[in-house]
C-alpha positions in Angstrom: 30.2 11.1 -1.5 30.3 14.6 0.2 33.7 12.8 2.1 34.9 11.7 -0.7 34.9 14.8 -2.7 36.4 16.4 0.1 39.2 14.2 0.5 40.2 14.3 -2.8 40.2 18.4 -2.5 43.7 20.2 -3.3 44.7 21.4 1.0 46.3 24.7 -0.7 45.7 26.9 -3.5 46.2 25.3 -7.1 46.8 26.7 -10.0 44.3 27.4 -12.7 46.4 25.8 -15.8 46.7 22.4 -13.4 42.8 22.8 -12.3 41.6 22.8 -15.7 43.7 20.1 -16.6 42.1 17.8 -13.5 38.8 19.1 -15.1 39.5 17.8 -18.2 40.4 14.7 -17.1 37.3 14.1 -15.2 35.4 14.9 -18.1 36.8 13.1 -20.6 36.4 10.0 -17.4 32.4 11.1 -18.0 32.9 10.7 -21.8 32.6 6.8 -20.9 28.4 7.2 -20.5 27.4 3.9 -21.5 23.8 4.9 -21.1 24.3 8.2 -24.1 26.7 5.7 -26.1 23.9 2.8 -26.1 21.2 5.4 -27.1 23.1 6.7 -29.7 24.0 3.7 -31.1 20.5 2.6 -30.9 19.4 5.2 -33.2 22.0 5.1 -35.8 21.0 1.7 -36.6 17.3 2.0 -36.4 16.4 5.3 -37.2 19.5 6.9 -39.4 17.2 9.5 -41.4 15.8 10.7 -37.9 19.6 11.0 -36.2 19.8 14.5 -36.0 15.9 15.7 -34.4 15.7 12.5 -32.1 19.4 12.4 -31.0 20.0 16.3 -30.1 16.5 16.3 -28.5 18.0 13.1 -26.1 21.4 15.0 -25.5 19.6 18.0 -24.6 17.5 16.6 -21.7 20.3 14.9 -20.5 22.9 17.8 -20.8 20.1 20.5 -19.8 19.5 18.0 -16.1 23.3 17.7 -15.2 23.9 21.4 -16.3 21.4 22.7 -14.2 22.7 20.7 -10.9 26.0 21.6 -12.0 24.9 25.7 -11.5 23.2 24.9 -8.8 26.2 22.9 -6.7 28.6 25.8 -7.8 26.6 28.9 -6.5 25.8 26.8 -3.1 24.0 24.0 -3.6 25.1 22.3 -0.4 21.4 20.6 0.1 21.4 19.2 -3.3 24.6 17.6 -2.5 23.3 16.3 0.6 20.4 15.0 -1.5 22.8 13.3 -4.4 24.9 11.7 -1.2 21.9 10.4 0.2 20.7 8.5 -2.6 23.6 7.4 -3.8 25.1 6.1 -0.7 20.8 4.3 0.3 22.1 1.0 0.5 18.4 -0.2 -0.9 18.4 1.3 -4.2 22.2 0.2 -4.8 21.7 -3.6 -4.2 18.3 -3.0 -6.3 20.4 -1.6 -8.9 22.8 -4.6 -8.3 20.0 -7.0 -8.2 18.0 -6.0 -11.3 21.8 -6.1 -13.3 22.7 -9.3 -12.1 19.5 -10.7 -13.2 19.4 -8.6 -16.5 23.2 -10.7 -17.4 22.1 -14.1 -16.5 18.9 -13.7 -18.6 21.2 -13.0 -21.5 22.5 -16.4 -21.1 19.4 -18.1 -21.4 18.2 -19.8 -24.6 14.6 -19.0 -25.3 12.4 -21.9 -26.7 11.1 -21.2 -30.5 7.6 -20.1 -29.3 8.9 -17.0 -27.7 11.0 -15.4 -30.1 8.7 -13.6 -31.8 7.2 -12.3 -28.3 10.8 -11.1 -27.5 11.7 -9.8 -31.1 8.2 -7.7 -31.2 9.7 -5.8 -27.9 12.3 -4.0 -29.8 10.8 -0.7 -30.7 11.7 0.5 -34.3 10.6 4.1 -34.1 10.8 6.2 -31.4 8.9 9.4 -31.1 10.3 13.1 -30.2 8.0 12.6 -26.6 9.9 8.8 -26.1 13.4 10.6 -26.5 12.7 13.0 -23.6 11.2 10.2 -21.8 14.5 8.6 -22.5 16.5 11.6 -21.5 15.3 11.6 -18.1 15.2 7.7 -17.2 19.2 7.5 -18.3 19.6 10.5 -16.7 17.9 9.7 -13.4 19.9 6.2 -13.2 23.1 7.7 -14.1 23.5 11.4 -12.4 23.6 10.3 -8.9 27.4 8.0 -9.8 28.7 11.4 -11.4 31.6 12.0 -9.0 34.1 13.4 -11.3 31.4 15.8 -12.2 30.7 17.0 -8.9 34.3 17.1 -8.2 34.8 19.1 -11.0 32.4 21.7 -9.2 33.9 22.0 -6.2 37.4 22.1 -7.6 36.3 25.5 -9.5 34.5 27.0 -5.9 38.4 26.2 -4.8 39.6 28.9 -7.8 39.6 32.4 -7.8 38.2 33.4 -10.8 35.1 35.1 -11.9 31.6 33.5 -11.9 31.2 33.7 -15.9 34.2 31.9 -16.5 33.3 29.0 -14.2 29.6 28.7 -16.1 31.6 28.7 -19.2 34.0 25.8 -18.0 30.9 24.0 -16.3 29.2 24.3 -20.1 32.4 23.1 -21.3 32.1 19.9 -19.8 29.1 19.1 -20.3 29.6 19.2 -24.4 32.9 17.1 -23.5 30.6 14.3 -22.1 28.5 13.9 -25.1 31.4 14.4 -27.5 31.6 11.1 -28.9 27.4 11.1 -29.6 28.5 14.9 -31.6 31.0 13.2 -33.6 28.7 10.2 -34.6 26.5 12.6 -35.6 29.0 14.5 -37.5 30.5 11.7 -39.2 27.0 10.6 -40.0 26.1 14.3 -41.6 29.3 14.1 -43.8 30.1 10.2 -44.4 26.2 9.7 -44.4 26.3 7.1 -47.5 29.7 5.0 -46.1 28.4 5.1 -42.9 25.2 3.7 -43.8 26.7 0.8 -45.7 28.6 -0.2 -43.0 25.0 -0.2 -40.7 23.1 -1.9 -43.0 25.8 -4.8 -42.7 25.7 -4.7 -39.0 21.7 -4.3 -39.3 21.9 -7.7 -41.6 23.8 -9.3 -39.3 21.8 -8.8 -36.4 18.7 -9.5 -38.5 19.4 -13.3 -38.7 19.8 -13.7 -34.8 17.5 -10.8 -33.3 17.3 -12.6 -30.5 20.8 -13.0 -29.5 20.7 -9.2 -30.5 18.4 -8.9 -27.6 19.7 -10.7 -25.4 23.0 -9.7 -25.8 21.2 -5.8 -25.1 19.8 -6.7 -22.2 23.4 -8.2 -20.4 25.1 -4.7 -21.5 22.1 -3.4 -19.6 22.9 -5.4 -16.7 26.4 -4.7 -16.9 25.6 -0.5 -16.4 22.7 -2.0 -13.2 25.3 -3.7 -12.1 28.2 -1.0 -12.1 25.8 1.4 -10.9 25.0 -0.8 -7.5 28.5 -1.9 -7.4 29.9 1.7 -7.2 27.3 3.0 -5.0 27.5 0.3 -2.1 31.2 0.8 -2.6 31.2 4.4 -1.8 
């Protein structure tokens, strides 16, 4: 990763207009978390009067992990880094990652016998507690922080800039609310458009009441899928 990163570093001085326009780009690219997107989705469906408490508590964890690397990776980090590259680059835990996906999408395609629907429905959890969201928090952030190249070439592209350390804590905080933009604006539109919005759940709630199962299964291959990218992206780095 550390190569990488560095390859990809301007050779001469760049221009802070043009730097904060790569940094955007990069963090709209992390806007694409499929772990946050899938959590919030998750709760609009199953716990709409709880949104707000259980949703900024989740975001919070998450944004509070990767905004305290991001500090520490700007005012020196360099072992952290070293750290980061070495997980992401252990060849063990990216095939397990690519293992456990691939498995995860072909048990989506199976057809479970009548006797164990119930079993698999009764896994679904219907309420989730303010402890289970930080819980949460930390497992999608552990699985997803170490593939966060744009992020951490967003912080070494503002140790590149001459400007003062304030500015690049504010741009650093900056991106991090970028990232969970589309979760804010779910929660906005749900805080405003709270009774269209929930008509247009409860169809999709209806829906996915007369074939849970497939509703389950079809979760667990979009968990795969992320396993799978994760591994993929890590043994190709």
């Amino acid at each position: 990763m550390i190569e990488i990163i560095e390859t990809m570093m301007p050779s001469s001085s760049i221009d802070l207009p043009v730097a904060l326009i790569i940094i955007s780009i990069c963090a709209v690219i992390d806007v694409l978390s499929p772990g946050v997107l899938a959590v919030t989705g998750y709760l609009l469906l199953t716990q709409p009067n709880q949104l707000s408490s259980r949703l900024f508590v989740f975001l919070l964890v998450i944004q509070s992990g990767y905004f305290m690397i991001g500090l520490l990776l700007y005012f020196g980090g360099d072992t952290l880094l070293d750290l980061i590259d070495q997980l992401s680059s252990f060849d063990v835990i990216n095939w397990l990652y690519t293992v456990i996906g691939t498995l995860l999408v072909l048990i989506s395609f199976i057809k479970p016998k009548e006797s164990t629907k119930d079993r698999l429905t009764s896994w679904i959890p219907r309420q989730t507690s303010i402890k289970g969201m930080i819980i949460l928090g930390i497992i999608v952030f552990l699985i997803e922080f170490i593939t966060a190249l744009p992020y951490f070439y967003s912080i070494f592209l503002l140790n590149h800039l001459t400007i003062n350390q304030a500015s690049s804590v504010f741009i650093i905080l900056g991106y991090n609310l970028v990232m969970v933009f589309p979760s804010l604006l779910l929660l906005g539109i749900n805080m405003v458009l709270r009774n269209k919005l929930q008509h247009f759940l409860n169809n999709i709630k209806s829906k996915l009441n007369e074939a849970p199962v497939s509703s389950l299964l079809v979760a667990i291959g979009l968990v795969g899928a992320v396993f799978f990218n994760i591994g993929i992206r890590g043994i190709l780095n």
